[in-house]
N, C-alpha and C positions, 0 to 999 in steps of 0.2 A: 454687376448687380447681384450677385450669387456669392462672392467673398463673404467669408465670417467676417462679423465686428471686430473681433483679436486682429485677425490679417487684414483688413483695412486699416485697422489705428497703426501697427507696425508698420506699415507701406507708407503711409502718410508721414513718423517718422523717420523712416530710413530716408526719403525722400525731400523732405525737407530740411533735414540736420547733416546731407553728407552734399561735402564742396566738392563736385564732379569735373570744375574749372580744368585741373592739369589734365584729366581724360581725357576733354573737348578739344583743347588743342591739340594731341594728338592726332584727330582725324585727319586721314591723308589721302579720303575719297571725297569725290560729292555727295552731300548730304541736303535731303529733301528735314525742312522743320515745317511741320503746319500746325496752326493754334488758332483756336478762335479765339474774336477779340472779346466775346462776353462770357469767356470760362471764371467760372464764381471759385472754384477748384483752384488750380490753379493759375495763379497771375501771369498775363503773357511778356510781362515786364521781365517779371524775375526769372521767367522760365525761355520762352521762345525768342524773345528780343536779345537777352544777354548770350544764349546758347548759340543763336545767328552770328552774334559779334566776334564770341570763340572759335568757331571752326571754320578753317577754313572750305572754300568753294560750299558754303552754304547757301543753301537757296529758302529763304521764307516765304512763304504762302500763309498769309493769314484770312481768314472765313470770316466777315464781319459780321455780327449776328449770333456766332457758333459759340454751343454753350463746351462742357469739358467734357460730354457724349458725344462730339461731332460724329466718332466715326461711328452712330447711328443716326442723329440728325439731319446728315449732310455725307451719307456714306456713297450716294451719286455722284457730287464733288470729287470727294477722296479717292473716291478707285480711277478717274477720268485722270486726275492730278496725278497718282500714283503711276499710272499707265503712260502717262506723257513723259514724266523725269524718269522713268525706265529706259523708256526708248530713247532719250537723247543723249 
């Protein structure tokens, strides 16, 4: 909430115009994805659904409700959830 307008508009396209696909497969730990399902930002379709399907030992967590601020909306969630895929 404090990024200039320039480096948000930059962030938003580097992020949306670059294919992270052969990255994702690469991953060769487990990997914690959480999304909420009412991020207006970004889609959990295009982002957390297909990112789950690419990496292996992925684990989805998705926040029903959770806008694209979770990790202040729901930052109780988050660190309990964070703290639990740590430890196992």
């Amino acid at each position: 909430m404090q990024a200039g307008h320039k480096n948000a508009l930059d962030c938003i396209k580097a992020f949306s115009e670059t294919d992270f696909t052969e990255d994702l497969k690469k991953f060769d730990l487990p990997t914690l994805i959480i999304h909420g399902d009412d991020d207006q930002i970004v889609p959990i379709g295009a982002a957390a659904i297909a990112s789950a399907k690419l990496v292996k030992n992925a684990t989805l967590k998705v926040y029903p409700g959770a806008p694209h601020g979770l990790t202040d909306t729901h930052k109780d969630q988050l660190n309990a959830d964070l703290l639990s895929f740590l430890k196992d």
